[in-house]
RODO-416733 format. One record per residue (C-alpha): residue number from 1; residue in three letters; z, x, y. Coordinates in nm, 3 decimals. Layout:
N
n,res,c3,c1,c2
NUM,ALA,Z,X,Y
...
END
This chain:
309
n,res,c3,c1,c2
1,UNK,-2.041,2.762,-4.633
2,UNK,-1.748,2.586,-4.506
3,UNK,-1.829,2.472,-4.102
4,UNK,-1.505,2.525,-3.851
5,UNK,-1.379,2.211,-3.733
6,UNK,-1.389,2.111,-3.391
7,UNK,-1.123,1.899,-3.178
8,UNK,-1.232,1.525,-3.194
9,UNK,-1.275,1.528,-2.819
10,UNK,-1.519,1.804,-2.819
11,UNK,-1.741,1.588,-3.086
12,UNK,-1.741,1.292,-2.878
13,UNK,-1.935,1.468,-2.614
14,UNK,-2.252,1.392,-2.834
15,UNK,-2.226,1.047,-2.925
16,UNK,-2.386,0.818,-2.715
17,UNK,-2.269,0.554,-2.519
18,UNK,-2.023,0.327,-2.615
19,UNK,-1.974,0.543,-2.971
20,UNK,-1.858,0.808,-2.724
21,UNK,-1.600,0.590,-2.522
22,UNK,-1.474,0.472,-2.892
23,UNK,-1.422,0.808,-3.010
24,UNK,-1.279,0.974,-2.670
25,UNK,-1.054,0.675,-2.720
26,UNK,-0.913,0.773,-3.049
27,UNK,-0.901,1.138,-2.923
28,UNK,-0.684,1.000,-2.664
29,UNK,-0.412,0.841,-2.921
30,UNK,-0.620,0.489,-2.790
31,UNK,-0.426,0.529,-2.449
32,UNK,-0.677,0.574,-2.121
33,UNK,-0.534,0.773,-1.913
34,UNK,-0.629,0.561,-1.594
35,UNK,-0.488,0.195,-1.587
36,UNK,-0.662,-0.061,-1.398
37,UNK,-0.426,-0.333,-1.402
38,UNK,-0.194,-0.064,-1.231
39,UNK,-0.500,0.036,-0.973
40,UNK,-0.478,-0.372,-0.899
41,UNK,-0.146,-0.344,-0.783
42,UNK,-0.245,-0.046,-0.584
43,UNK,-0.491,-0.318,-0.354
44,UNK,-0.224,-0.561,-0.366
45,UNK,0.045,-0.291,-0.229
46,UNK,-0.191,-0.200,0.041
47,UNK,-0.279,-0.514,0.168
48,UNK,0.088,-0.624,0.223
49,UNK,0.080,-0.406,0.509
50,UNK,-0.168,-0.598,0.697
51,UNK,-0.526,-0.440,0.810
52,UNK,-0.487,-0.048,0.839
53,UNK,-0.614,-0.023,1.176
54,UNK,-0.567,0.284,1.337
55,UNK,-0.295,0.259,1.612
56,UNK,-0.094,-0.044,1.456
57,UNK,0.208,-0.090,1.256
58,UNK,0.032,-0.189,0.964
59,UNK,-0.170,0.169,0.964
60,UNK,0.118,0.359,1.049
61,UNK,0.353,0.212,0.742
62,UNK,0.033,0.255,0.507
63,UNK,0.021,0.595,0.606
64,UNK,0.379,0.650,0.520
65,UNK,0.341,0.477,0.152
66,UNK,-0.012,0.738,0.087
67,UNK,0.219,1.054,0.188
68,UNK,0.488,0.938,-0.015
69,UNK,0.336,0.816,-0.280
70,UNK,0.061,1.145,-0.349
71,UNK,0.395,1.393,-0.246
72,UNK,0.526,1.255,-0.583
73,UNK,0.295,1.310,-0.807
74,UNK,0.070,1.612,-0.675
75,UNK,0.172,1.971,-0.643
76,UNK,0.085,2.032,-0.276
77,UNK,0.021,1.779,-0.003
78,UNK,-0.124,1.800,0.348
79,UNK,-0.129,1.590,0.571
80,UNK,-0.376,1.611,0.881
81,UNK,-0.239,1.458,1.197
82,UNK,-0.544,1.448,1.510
83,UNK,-0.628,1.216,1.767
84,UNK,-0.902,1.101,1.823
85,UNK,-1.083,1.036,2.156
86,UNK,-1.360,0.734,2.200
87,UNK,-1.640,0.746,2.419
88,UNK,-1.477,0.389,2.511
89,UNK,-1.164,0.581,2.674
90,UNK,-0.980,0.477,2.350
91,UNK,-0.697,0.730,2.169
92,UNK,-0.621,0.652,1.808
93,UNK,-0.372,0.847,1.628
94,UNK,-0.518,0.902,1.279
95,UNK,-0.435,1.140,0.953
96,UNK,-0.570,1.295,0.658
97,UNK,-0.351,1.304,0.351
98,UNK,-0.479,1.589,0.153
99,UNK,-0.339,1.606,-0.221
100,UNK,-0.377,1.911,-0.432
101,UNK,-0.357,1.944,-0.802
102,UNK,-0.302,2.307,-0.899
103,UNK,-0.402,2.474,-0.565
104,UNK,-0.443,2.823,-0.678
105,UNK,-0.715,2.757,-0.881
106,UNK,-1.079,2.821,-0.804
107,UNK,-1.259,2.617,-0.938
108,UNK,-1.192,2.267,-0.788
109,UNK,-1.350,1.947,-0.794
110,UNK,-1.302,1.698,-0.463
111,UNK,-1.262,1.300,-0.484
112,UNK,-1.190,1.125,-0.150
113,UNK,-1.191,0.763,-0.036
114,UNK,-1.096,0.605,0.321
115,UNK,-0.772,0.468,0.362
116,UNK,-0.859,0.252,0.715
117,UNK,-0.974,-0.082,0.742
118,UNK,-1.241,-0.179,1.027
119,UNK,-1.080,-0.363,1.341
120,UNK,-1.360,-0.633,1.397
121,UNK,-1.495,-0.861,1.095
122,UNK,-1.825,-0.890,1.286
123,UNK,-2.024,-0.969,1.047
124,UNK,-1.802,-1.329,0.960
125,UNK,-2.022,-1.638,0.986
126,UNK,-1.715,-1.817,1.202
127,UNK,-1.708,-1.695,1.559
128,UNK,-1.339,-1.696,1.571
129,UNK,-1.351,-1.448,1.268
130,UNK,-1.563,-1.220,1.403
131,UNK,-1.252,-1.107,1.664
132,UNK,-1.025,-1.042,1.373
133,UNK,-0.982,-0.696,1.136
134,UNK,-1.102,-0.712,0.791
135,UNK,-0.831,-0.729,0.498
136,UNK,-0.998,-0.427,0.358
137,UNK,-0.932,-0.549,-0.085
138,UNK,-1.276,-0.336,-0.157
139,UNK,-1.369,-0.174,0.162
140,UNK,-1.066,0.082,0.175
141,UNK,-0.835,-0.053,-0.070
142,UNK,-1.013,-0.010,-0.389
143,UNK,-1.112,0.351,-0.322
144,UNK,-0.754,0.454,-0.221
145,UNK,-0.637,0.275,-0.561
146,UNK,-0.853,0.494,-0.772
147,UNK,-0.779,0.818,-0.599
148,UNK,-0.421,0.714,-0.694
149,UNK,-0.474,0.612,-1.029
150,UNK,-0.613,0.959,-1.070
151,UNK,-0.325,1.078,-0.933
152,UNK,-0.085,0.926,-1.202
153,UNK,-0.339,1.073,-1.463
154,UNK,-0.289,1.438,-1.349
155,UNK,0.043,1.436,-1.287
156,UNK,0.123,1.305,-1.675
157,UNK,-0.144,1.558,-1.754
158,UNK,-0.229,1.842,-1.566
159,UNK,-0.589,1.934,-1.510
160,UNK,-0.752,2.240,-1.649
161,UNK,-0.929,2.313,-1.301
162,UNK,-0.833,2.263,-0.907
163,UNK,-0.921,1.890,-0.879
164,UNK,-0.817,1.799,-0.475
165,UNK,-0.750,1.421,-0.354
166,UNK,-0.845,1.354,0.035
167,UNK,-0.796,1.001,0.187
168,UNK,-0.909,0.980,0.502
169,UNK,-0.863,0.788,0.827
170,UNK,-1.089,0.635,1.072
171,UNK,-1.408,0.549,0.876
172,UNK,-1.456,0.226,0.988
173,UNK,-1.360,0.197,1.302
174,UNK,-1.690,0.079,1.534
175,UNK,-2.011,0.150,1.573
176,UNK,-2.161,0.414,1.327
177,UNK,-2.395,0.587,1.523
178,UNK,-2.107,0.657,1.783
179,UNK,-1.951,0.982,1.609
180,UNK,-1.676,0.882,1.814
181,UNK,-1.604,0.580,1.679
182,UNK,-1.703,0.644,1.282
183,UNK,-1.639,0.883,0.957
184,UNK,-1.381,1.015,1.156
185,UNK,-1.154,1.155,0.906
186,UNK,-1.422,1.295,0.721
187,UNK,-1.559,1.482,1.028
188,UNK,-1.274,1.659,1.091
189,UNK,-1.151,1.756,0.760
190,UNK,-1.461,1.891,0.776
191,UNK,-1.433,2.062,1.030
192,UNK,-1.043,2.208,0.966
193,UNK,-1.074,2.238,0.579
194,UNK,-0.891,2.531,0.431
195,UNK,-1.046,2.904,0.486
196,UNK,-1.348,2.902,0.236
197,UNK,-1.306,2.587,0.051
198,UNK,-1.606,2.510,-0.170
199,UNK,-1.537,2.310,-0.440
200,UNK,-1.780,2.270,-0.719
201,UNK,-1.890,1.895,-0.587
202,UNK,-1.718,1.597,-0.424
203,UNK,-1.757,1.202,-0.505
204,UNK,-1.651,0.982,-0.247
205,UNK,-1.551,0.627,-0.404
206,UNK,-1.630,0.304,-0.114
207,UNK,-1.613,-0.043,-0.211
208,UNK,-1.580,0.013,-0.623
209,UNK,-1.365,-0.292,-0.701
210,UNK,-1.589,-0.552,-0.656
211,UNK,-1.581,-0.811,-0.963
212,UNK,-2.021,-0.774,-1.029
213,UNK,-1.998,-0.423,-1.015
214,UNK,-2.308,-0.265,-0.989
215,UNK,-2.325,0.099,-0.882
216,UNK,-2.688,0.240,-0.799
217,UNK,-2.759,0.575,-0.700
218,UNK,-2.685,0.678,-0.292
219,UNK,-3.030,0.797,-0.104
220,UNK,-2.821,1.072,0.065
221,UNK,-2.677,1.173,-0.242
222,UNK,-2.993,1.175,-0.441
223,UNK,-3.137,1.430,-0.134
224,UNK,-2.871,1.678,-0.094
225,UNK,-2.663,1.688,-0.420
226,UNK,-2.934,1.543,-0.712
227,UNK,-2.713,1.733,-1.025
228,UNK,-2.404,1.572,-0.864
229,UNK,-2.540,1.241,-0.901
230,UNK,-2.687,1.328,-1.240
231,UNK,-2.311,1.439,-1.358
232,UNK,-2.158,1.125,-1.276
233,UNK,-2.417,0.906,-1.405
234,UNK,-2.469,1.069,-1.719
235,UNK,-2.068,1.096,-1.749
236,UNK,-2.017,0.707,-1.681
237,UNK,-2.332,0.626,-1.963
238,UNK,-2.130,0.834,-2.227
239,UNK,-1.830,0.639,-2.133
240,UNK,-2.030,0.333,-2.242
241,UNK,-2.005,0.261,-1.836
242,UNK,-2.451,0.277,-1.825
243,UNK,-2.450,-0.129,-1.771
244,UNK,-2.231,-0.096,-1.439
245,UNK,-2.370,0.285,-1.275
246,UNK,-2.772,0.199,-1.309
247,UNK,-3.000,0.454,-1.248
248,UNK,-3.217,0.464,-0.939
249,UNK,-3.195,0.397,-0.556
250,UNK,-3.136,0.104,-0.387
251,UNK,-2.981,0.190,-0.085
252,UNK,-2.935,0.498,0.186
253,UNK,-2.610,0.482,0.394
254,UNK,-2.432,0.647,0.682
255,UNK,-2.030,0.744,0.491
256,UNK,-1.795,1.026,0.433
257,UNK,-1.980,1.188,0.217
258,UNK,-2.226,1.328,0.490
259,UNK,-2.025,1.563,0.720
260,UNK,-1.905,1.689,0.348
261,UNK,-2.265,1.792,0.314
262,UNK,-2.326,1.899,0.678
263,UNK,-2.097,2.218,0.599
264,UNK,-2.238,2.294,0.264
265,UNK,-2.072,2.072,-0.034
266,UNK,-2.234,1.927,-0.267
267,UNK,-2.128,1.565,-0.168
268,UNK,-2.178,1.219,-0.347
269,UNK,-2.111,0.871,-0.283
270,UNK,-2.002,0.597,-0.553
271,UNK,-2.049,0.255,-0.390
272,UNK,-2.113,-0.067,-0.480
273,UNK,-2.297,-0.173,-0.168
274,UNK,-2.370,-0.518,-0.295
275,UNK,-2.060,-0.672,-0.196
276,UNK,-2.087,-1.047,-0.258
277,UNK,-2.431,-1.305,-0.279
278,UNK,-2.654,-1.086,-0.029
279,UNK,-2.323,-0.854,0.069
280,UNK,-2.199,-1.135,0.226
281,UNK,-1.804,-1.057,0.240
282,UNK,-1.880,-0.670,0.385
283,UNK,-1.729,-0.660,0.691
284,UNK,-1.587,-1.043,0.709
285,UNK,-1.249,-1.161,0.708
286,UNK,-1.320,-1.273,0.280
287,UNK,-1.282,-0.907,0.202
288,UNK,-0.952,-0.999,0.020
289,UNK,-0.791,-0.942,-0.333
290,UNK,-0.958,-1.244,-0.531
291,UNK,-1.304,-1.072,-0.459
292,UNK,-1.174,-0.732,-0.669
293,UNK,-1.129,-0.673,-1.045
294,UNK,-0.908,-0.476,-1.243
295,UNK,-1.156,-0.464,-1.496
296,UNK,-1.442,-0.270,-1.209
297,UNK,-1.106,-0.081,-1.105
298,UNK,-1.101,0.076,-1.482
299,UNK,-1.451,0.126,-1.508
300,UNK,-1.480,0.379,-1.181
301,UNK,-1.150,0.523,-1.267
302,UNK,-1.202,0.591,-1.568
303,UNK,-1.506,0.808,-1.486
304,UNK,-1.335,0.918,-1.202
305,UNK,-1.072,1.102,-1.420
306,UNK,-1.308,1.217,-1.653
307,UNK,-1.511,1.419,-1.413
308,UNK,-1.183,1.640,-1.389
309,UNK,-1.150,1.674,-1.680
END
């Protein structure tokens, strides 16, 4: 009896490990469809316009480069324009760009990342420091850069299913029990998302550039979305990726993935949240470019496009 054959790619899926990266590889004519050097120059691009803090030049011209950038390469964008109101009498002007990749579909998959950078390095051992805004390399800049990077991967090939890129604005802003003041973008895309939207599951990529990258399951995300976690986990080990997203918890943390799960999706977090010896450059003024890889930038983006596909 003569067996059918099967497309390479559809063999791959039961090789382990680094045989399967190898083989998905070749299936792929040896070209990855993500490109980390290229996801580099996405940080770079974004830090030339200063800290994104809501309500500054910077933020605004950032802004303008996400819009433009996503309205060339996805079918449909949205953007979400809202103020927002602190409990500090502060109004910041903030937007969601929301990026669709064949929107008539029904089943869809969601990635997201925050595109703001906070406004206070508090946490910076120098005094004077502690007044200024973080550069934002890996908290903001990295996620944004794979959410592109994905972008340039479905727009030379379109996906088979609904896959939907949100950046939002106003993560970082203050104090994160003050709803006022934190996961704002997040919030209210939650809370204005289009009539019925369910996607399948959402990852939320925070701080994935980092040069030791070591990605450990989310306590949030193990509670409320388990097989989410399990999916991308088991998707970056048969990428050969099981060295750099390491089973079991380390931390639990307040981020945009929550309100995501408040209304009913199934809602992860990727995040590195071992930024530095003892996280020492989260939230300080060393947050910059020499502290993120190319090399971590192709790992997550390469499972990032791979749980579209």
């Amino acid at each position: 009896m003569t067996l059918p054959l099967r497309p390479l790619a559809a063999l791959c899926l039961g090789l382990p490990g680094l045989l399967a990266a190898a083989c998905q590889s070749k299936a792929r004519g040896g070209v990855r469809e993500f490109d980390g050097a290229r996801a580099l120059g996405y940080v770079e691009r974004q830090l030339a316009f200063g800290p994104r803090v809501p309500n500054t030049a910077g933020h605004r011209a950032a802004g303008d480069w996400l819009v433009a950038e996503l309205g060339a390469r996805a079918d449909t964008v949205i953007v979400q324009d809202f103020v927002q109101h602190t409990r500090r009498g502060e109004r910041l002007a903030l937007r969601n760009v929301f990026a669709r990749f064949r929107p008539d579909a029904v089943e869809r998959v969601l990635l997201l990342a925050h595109w703001d950078t906070r406004p206070r390095a508090e946490r910076s051992l120098n005094l004077a420091a502690q007044r200024m805004p973080v550069p934002g390399a890996n908290d903001g800049a990295s996620g944004v850069a794979i959410l592109l990077g994905v972008a340039d991967a479905l727009k030379a090939r379109a996906p088979e299913i609904g896959v939907d890129l949100l950046l939002v604005d106003g993560e970082d802003y203050g104090d994160f029990a003050d709803t006022t003041e934190s996961l704002m973008g997040s919030r209210y895309f939650a809370a204005h998302r289009p009539a019925g939207y369910a996607p399948m599951f959402a990852v939320l990529f925070d701080m994935v550039g980092d040069r030791d990258l070591q990605i450990y399951h989310e306590g949030t995300s193990l509670a409320e979305a388990p097989e989410v976690v399990e999916r991308v986990w088991r998707t970056a080990d048969q990428l050969g990726y099981g060295g750099h997203f390491i089973p079991g918890g380390r931390h639990t943390l307040t981020d945009d993935h929550v309100p995501l799960q408040q209304v009913g999706i199934r809602a992860v977090v990727v995040i590195d949240f071992n930024y530095g010896p003892d996280n020492a450059y989260w939230h300080t003024t060393d947050d910059t470019i020499d502290k993120v890889s190319g090399a971590s930038l192709q790992i997550v983006g390469d499972v990032a496009v791979a749980l579209v596909r």
